[in-house]
Backbone and ligand atoms as CSV (ligand in chain L), in Angstrom:
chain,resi,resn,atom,element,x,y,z
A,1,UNK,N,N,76.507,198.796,37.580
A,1,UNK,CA,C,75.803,199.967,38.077
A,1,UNK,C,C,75.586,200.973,36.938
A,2,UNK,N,N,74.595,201.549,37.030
A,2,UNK,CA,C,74.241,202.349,35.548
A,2,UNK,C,C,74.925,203.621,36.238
A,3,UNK,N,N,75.362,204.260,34.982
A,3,UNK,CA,C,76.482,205.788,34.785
A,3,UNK,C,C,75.224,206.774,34.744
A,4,UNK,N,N,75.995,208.140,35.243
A,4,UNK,CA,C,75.313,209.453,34.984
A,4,UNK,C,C,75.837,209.695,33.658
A,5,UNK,N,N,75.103,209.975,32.398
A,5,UNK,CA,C,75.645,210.290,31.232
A,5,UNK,C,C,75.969,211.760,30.863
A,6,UNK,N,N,75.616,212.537,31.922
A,6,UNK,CA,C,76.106,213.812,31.823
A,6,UNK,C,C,76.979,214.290,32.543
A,7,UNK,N,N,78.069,213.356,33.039
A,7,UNK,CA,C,79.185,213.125,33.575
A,7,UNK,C,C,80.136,213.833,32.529
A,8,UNK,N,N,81.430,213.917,32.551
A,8,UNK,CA,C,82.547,214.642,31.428
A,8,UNK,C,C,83.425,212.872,31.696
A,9,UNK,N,N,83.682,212.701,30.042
A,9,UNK,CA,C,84.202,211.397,29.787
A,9,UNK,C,C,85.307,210.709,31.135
A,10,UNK,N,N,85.626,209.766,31.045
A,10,UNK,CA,C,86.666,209.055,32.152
A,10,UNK,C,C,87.604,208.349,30.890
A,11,UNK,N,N,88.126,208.104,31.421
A,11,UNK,CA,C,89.882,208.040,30.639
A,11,UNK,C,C,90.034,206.280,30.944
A,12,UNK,N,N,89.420,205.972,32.186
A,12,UNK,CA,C,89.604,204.744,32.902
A,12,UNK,C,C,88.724,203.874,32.710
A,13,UNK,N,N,87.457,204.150,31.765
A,13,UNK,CA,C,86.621,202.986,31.527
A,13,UNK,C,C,86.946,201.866,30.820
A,14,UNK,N,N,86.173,200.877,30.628
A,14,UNK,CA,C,86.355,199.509,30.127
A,14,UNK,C,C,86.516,199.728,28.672
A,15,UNK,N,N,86.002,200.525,28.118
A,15,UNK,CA,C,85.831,200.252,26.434
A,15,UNK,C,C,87.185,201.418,26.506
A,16,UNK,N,N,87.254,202.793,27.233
A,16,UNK,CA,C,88.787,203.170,26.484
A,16,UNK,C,C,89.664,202.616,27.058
A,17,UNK,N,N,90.039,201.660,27.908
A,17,UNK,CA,C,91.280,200.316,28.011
A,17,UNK,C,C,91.233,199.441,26.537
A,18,UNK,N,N,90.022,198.961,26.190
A,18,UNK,CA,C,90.186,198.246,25.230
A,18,UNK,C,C,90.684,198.852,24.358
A,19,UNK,N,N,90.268,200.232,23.513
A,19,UNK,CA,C,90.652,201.201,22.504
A,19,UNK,C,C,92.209,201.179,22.402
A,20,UNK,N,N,92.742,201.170,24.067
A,20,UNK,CA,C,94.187,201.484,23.721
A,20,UNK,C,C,94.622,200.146,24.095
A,21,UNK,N,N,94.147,199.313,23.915
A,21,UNK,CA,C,94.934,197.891,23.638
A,21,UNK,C,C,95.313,197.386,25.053
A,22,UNK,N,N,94.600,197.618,26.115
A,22,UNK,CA,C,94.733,197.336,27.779
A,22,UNK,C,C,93.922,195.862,28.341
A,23,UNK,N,N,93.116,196.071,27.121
A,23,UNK,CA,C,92.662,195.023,27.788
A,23,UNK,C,C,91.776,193.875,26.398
A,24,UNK,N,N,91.850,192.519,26.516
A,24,UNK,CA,C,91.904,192.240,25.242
A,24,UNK,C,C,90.357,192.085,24.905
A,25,UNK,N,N,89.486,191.985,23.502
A,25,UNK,CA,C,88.812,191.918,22.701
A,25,UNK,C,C,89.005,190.899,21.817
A,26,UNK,N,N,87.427,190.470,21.640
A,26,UNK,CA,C,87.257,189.727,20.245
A,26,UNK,C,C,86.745,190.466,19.347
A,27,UNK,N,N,87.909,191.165,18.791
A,27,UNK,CA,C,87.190,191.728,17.310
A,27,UNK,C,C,86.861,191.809,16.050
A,28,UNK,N,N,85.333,192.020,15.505
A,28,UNK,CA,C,84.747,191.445,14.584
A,28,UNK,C,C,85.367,192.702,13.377
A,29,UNK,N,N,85.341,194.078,13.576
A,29,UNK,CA,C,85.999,194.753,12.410
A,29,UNK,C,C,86.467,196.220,12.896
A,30,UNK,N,N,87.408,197.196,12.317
A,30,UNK,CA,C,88.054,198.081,12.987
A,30,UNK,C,C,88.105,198.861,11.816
A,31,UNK,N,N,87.898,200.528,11.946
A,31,UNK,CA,C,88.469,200.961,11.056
A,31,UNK,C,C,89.219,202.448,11.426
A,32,UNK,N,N,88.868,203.376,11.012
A,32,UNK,CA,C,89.219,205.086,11.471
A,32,UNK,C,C,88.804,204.987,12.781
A,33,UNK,N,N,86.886,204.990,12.249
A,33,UNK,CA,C,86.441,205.959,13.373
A,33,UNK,C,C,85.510,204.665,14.642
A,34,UNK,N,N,86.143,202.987,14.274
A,34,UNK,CA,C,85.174,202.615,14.826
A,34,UNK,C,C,85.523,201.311,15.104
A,35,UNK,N,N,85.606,200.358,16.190
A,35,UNK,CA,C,85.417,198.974,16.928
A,35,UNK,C,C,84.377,198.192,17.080
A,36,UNK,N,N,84.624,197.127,16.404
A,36,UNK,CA,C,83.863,196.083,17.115
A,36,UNK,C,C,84.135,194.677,17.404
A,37,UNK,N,N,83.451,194.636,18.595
A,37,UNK,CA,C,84.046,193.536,19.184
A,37,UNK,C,C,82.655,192.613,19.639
A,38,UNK,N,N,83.006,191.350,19.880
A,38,UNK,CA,C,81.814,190.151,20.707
A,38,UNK,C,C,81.713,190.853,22.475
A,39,UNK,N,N,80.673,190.810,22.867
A,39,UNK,CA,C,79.526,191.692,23.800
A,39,UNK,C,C,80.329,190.017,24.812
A,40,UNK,N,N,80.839,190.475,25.741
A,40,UNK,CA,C,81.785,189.508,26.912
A,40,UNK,C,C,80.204,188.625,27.423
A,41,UNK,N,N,79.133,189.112,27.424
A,41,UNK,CA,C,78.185,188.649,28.288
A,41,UNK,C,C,76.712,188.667,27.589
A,42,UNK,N,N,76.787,187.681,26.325
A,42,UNK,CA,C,75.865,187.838,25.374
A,42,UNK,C,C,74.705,187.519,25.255
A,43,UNK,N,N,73.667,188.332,24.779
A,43,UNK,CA,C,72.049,188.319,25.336
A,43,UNK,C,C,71.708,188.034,24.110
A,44,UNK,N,N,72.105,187.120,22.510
A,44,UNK,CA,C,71.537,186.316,22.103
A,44,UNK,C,C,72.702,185.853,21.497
A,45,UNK,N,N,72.210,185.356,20.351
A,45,UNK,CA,C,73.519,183.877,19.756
A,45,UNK,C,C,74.476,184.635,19.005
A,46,UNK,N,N,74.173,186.134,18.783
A,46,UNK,CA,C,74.868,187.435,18.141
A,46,UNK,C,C,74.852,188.326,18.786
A,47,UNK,N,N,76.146,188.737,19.224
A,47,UNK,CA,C,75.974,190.131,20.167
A,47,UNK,C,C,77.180,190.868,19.852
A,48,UNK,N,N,76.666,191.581,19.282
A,48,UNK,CA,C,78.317,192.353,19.055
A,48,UNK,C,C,77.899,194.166,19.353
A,49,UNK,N,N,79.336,194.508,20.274
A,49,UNK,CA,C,79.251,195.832,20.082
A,49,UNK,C,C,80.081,196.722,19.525
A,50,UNK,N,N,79.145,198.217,18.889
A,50,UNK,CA,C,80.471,198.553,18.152
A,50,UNK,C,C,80.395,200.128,18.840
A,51,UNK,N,N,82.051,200.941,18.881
A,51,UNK,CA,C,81.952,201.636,19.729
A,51,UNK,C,C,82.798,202.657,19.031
A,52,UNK,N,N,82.520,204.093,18.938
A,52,UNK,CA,C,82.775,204.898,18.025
A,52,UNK,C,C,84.973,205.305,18.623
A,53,UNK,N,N,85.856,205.624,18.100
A,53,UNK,CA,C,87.198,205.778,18.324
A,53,UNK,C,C,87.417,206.796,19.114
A,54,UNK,N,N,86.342,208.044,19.183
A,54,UNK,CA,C,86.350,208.913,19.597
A,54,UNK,C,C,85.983,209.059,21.295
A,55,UNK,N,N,86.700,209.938,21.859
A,55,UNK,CA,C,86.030,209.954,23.804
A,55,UNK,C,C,84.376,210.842,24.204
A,56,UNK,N,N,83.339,209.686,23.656
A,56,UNK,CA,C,82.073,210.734,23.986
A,56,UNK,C,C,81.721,209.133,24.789
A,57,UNK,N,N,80.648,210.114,26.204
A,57,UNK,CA,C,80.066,209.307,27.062
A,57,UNK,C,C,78.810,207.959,26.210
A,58,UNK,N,N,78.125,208.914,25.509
A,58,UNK,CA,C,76.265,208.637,25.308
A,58,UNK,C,C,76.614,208.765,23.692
A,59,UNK,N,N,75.340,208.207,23.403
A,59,UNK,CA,C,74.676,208.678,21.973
A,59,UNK,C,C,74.537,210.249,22.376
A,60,UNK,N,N,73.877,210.765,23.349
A,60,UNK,CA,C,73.745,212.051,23.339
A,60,UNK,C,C,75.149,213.099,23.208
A,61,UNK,N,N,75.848,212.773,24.001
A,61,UNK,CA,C,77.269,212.945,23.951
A,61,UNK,C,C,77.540,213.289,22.246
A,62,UNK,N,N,78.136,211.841,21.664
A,62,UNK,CA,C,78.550,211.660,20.132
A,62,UNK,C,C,77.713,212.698,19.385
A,63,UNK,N,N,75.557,212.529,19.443
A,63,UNK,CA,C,75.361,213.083,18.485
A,63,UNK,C,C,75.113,214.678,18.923
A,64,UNK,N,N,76.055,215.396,19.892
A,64,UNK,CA,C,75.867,216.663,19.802
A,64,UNK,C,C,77.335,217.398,19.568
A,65,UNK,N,N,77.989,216.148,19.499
A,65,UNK,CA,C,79.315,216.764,19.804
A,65,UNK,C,C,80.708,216.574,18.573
A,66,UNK,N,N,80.002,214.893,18.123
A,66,UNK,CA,C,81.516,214.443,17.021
A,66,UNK,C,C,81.269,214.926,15.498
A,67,UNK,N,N,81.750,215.144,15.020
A,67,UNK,CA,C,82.630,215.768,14.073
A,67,UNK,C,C,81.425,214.943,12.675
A,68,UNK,N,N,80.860,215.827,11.157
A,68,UNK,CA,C,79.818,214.599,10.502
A,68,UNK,C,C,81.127,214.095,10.153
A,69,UNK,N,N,82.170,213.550,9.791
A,69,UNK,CA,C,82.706,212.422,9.514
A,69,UNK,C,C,83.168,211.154,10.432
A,70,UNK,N,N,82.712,211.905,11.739
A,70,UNK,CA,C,82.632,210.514,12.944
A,70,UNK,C,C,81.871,209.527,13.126
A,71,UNK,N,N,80.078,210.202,12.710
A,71,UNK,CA,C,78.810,210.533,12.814
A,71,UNK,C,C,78.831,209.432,11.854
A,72,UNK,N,N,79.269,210.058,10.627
A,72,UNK,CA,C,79.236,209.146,9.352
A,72,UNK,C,C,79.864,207.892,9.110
A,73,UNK,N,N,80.943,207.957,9.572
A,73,UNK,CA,C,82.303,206.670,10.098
A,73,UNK,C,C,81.537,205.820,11.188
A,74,UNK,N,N,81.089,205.976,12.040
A,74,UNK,CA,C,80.340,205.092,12.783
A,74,UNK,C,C,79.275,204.706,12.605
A,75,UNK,N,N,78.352,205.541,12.205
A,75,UNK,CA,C,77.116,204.995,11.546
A,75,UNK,C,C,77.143,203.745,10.324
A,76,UNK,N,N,78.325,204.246,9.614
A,76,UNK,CA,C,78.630,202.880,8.308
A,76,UNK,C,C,79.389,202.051,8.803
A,77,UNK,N,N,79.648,201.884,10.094
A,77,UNK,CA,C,80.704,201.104,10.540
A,77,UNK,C,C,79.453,200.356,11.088
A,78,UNK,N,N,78.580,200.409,11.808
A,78,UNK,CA,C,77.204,199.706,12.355
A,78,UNK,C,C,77.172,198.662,11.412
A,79,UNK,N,N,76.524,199.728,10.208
A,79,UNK,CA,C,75.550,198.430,8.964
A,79,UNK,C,C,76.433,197.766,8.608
A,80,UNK,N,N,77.920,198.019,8.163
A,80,UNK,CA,C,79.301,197.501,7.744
A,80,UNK,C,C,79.131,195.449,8.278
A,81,UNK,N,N,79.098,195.783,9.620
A,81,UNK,CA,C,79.292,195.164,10.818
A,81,UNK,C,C,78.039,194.124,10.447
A,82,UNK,N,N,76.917,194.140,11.065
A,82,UNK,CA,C,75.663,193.607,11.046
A,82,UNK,C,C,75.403,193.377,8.905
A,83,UNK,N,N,76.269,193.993,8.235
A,83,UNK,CA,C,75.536,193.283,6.791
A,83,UNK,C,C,77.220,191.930,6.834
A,84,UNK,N,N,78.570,192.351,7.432
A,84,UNK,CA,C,79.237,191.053,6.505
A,84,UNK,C,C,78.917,190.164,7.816
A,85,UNK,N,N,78.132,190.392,8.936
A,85,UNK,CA,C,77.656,188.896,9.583
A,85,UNK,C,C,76.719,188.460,9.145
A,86,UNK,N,N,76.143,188.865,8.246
A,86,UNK,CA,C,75.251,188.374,7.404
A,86,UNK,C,C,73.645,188.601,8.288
A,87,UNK,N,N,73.434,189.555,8.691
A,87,UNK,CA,C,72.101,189.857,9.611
A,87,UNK,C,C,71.316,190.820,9.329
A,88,UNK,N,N,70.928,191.141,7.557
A,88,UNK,CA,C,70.355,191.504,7.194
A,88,UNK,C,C,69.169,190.807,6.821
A,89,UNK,N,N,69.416,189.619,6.199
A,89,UNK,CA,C,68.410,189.346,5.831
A,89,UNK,C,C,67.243,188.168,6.917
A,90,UNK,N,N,68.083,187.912,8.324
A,90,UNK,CA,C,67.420,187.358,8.946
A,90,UNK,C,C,66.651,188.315,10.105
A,91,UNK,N,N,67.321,189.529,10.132
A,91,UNK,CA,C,67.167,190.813,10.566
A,91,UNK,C,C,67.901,190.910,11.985
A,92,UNK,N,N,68.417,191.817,12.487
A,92,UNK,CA,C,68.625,192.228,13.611
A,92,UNK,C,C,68.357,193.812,14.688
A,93,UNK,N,N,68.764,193.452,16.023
A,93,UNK,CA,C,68.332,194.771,16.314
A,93,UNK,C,C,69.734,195.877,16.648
A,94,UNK,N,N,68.937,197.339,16.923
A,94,UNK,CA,C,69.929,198.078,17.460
A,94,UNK,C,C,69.440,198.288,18.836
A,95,UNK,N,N,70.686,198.444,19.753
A,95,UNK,CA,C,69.754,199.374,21.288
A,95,UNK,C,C,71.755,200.254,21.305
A,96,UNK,N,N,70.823,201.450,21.791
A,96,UNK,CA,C,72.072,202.116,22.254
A,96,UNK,C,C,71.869,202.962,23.760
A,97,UNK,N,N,71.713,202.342,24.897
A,97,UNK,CA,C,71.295,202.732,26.142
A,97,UNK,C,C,72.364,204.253,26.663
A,98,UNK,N,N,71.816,204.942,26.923
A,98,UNK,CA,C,71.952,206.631,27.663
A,98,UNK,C,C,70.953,206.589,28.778
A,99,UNK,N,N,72.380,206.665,29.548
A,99,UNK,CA,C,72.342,206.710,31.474
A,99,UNK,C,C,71.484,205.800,32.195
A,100,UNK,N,N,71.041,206.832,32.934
A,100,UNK,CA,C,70.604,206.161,34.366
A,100,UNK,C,C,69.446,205.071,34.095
A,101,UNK,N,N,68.166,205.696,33.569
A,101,UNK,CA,C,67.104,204.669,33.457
A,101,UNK,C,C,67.159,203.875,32.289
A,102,UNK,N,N,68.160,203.963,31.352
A,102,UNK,CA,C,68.419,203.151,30.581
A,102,UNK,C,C,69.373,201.659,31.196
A,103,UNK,N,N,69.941,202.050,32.229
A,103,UNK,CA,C,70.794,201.307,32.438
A,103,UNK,C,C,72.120,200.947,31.524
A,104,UNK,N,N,72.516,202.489,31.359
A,104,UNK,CA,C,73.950,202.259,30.647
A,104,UNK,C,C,75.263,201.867,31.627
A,105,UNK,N,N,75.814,200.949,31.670
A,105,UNK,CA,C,76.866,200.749,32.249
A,105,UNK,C,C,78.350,201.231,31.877
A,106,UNK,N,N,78.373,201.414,30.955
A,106,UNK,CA,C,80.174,201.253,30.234
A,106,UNK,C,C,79.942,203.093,30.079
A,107,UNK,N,N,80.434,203.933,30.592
A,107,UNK,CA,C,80.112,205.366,30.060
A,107,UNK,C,C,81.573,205.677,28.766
A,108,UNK,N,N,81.086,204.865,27.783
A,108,UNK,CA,C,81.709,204.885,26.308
A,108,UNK,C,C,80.670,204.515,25.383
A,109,UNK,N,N,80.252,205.411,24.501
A,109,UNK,CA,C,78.941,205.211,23.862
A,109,UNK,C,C,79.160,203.747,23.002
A,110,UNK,N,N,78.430,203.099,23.208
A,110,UNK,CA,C,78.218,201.610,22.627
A,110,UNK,C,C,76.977,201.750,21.886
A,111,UNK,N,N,77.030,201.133,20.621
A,111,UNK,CA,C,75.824,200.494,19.764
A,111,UNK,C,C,75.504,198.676,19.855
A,112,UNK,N,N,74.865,198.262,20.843
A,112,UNK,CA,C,74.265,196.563,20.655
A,112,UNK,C,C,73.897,196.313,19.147
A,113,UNK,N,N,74.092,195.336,18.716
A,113,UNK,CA,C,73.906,194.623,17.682
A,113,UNK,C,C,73.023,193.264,18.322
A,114,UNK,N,N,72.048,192.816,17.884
A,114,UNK,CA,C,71.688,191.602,18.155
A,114,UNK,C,C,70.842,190.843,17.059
A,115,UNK,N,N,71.280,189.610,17.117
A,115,UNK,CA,C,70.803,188.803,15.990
A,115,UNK,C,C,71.167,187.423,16.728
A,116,UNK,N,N,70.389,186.432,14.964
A,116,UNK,CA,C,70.946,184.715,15.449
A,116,UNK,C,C,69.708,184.111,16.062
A,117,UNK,N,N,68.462,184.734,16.451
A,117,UNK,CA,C,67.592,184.340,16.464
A,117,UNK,C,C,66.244,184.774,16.237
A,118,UNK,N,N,64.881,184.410,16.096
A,118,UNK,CA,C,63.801,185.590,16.526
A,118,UNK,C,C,63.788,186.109,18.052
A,119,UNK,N,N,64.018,188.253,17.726
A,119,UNK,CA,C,63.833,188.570,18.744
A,119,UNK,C,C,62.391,188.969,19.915
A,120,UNK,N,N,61.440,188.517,19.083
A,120,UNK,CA,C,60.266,189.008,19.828
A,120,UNK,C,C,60.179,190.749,19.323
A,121,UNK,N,N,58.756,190.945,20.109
A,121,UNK,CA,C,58.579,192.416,19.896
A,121,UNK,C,C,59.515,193.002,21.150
A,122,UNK,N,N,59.965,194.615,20.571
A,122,UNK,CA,C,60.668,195.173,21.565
A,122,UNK,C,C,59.987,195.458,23.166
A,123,UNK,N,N,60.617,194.930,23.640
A,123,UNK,CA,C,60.169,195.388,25.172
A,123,UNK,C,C,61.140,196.332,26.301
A,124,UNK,N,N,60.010,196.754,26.681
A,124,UNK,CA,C,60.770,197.876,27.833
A,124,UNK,C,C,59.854,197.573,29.419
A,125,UNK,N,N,61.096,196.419,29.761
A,125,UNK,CA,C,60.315,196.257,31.080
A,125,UNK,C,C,60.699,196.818,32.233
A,126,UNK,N,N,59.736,197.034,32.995
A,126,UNK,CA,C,59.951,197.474,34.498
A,126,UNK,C,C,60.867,197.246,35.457
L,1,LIG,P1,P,75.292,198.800,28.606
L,1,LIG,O1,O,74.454,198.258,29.719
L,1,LIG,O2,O,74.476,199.249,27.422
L,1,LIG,O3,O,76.268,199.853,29.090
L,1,LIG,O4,O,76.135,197.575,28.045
L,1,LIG,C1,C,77.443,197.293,28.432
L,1,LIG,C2,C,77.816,195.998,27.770
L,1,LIG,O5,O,79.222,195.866,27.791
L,1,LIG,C3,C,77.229,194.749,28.429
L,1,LIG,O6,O,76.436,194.034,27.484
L,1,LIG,C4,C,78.467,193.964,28.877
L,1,LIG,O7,O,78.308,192.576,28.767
L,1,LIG,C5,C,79.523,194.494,27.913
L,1,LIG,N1,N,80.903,194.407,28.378
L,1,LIG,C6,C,81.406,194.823,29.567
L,1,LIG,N2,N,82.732,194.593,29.616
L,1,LIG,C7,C,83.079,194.040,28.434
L,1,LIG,C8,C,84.300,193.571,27.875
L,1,LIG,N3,N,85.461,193.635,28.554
L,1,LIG,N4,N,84.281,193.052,26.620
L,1,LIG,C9,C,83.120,192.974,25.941
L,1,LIG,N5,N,81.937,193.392,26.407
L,1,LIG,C10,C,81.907,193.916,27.639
């Protein structure tokens, strides 16, 4: 079910269980400000998400609210991620869905990673 993203964070979601070690992950790299792990329900042959350490709902959330060395820590934690899987040069995408008509589910700001195959042009369907 997609989240209201202008909700005030929950303590009980899926990604902060994982954060505090509740619930297990396959994870691809970890550092200060940032997780990533394999996407449980993967929409191509690469799916990884990476999810900032900090408690913000949205991208909107994070980018009005975390700290520039969070901003910065997660942002290099992205390319970090997507360059040692090696998905630069075959290219990959980003999506980072906020709320309702996005269909954000997890209200813990997530960055998609996708690669491993050609993705087509971006679509936004109905
Ligand atoms: P979104 O619709 O952008 O909120 O995406 C949520 C994503 O989280 C989906 O792609 C799910 O497959 C993924 N997901 C949900 N639970 C888990 C989990 N326990 N481990 C890994 N990925 C998960």
């Amino acid at each position: 079910m997609a989240i209201d993203a202008t909700l005030p964070y929950d303590d009980d979601n899926i990604f902060a269980k994982i954060l505090r070690g509740e619930i297990p992950n396959k994870t691809v790299y970890e550092d200060e400000h940032a997780l990533a792990f394999h996407d449980i329900n993967p929409q191509a042959p690469q799916h990884i998400l990476v999810i900032p350490k900090g408690k913000y709902v949205s991208w909107d959330d994070f980018s009005a609210k975390a700290s520039d060395a969070e901003i910065g820590g997660f942002v290099r934690a992205v390319g970090h991620v997507a360059r040692e899987a090696g998905m630069v040069e075959p290219g990959y995408r980003l999506l980072a869905n906020v709320g309702h008509d996005s269909h954000q589910e997890v209200p813990h700001l997530h960055v998609h990673i996708f690669s491993g195959k050609p993705l087509g042009p971006m679509l936004v369907r109905g």
